[in-house]
N, C-alpha and C positions, 0 to 999 in steps of 0.2 A: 504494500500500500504506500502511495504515494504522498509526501508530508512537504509537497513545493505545492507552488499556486497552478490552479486548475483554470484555464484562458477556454473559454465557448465559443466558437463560430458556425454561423449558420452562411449557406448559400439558398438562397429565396429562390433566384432562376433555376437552383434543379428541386425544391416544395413541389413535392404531389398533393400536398395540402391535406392527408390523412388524418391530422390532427393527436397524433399519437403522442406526438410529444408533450403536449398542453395539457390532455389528459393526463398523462405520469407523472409531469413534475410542472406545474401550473405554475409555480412562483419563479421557473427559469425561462418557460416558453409560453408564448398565447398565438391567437392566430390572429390574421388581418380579417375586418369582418366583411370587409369587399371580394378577397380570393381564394383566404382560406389558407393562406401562406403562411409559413412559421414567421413570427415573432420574437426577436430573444430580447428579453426582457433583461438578464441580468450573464456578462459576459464571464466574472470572475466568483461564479457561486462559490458559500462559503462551504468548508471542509462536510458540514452535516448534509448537503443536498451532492454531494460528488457523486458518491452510487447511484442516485437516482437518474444523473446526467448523462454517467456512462452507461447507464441501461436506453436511455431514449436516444442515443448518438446508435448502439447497436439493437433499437427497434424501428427506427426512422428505414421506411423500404427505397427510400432515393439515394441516401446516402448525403443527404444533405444539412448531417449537424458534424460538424469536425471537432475533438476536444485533444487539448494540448496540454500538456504539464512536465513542468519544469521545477 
């Protein structure tokens, strides 16, 4: 387990707009109410929401949440 800072990126242009991730973890991701595209709400969640992030980075089916830690 990783104890450096955890960096969120989303790419909107590949959102299928599933919403899966809004669902899992709502206080990192919401959707746009026009498209239905991810939203990141918070890019450096703190250490208690990291599990949940790296779960919705690999339940996202476009591949369009990236998380980074360093």
């Amino acid at each position: 387990m990783s104890t450096g800072r955890l960096t969120v990126a989303v790419d909107t242009d590949v959102c299928c707009a599933m919403g899966r991730c809004a669902a899992t973890e709502p206080k990192v991701f919401g959707q746009a109410t026009d498209s239905g595209t991810v939203v990141l709400l918070l890019a450096e969640p703190p250490a208690e929401l990291r599990e949940s992030v790296r779960l919705c980075a690999d339940l996202c089916p476009c591949s369009a949440i990236t998380v980074t830690e360093d």
